[in-house]
C-alpha positions in Angstrom: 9.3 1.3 15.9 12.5 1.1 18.0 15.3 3.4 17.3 18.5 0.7 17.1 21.0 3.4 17.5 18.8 5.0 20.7 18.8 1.5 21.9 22.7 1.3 21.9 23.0 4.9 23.3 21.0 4.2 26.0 23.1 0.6 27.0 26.4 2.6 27.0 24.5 5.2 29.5 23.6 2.3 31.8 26.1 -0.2 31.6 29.8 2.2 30.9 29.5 2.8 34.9 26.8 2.7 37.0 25.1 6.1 36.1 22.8 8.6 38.0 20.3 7.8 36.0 19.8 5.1 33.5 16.4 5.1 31.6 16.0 1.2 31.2 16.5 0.8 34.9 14.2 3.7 35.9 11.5 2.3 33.8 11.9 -1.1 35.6 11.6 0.1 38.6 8.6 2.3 38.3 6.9 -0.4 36.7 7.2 -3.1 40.1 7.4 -0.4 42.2 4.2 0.8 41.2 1.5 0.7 44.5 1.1 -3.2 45.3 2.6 -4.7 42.0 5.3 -6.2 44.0 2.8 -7.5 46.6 0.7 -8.7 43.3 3.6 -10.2 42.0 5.2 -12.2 44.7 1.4 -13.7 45.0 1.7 -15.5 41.7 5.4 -16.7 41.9 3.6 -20.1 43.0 1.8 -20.6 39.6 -1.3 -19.6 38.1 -3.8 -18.1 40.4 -7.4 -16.9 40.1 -8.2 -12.9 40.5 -10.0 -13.8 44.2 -6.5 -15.6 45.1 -4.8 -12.8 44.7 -7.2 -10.7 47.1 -7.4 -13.2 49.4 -3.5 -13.7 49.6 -2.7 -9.3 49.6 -4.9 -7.7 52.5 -5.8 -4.0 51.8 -5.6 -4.7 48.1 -8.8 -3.6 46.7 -10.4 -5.5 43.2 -10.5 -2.1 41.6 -6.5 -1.6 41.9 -6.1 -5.6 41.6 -7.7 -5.1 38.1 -5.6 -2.2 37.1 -2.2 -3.3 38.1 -3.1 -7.0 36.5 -4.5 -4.7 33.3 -0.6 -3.2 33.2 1.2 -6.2 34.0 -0.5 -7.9 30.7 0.4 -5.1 28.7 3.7 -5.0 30.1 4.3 -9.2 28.7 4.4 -10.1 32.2 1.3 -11.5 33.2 -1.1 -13.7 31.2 -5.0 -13.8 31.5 -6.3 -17.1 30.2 -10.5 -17.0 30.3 -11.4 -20.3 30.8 -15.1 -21.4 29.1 -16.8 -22.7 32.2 -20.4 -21.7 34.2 -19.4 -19.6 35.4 -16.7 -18.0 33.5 -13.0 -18.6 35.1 -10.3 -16.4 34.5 -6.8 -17.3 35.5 -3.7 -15.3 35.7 -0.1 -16.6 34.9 2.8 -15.1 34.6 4.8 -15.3 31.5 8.9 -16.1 31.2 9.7 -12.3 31.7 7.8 -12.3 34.3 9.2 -15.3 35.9 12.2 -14.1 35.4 11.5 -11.2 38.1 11.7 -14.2 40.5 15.1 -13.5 41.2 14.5 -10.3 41.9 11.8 -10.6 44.5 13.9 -13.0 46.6 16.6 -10.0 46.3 14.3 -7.8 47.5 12.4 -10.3 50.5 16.1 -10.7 51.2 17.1 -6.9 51.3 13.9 -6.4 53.7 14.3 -8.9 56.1 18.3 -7.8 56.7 17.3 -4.3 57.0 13.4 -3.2 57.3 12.9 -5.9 60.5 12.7 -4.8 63.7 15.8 -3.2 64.4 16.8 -6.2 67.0 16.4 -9.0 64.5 18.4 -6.5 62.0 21.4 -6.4 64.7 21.4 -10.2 64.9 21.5 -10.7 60.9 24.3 -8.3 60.7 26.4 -9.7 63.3 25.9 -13.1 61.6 
């Protein structure tokens, strides 16, 4: 059970001034900051994808940590699994609305990289623009 009057306390930390540490924020960004969840993420802004998609689209990313990450991203409410009754068995992944709504945020990020984690002559271009 939520504490309302924690909930509060902890909205006045974050949003008075922009804090040192804000706990909502923190949690957010160890969550899709977590080892290729951002990677995993960005793969299913297009829709819902299958679990070999998702491999095939992330090189390095092993089925072990696919399956973990997807795992937490379910219990987090941001991804869906959907098992569909077929021979063989399909099982697709979705994301939900809040995690749709990280959309924004990825395109921040992609953004954010390409100004400033290119090669540092594309970076000197972008800035002079």
């Amino acid at each position: 059970m939520t504490n309302p009057d924690m909930n509060v306390e902890v909205e006045v930390q974050c949003q008075e001034r922009v804090s040192a540490f804000c706990p909502v924020f923190h949690r957010a960004i160890e969550l899709i900051g977590r080892r290729w969840t951002g990677a995993i993420l960005r793969a299913m802004l297009s829709g819902e994808v299958r679990f070999s998609e998702i491999t095939a689209t992330v090189p390095g990313l092993s089925d072990r940590l696919l399956s973990e990450r997807l795992k937490e991203l379910e219990a987090e409410g941001i991804v869906v699994r959907s098992v569909v009754p077929s021979t063989p068995v399909r099982v697709d992944y979705r994301l939900t609305e809040k995690g749709q709504a990280l959309n924004e945020v990825m395109v921040a990020i992609s953004n954010w990289a390409e100004t400033w984690l290119s090669p540092a002559e594309n970076r000197k271009r972008r800035v002079e623009e």
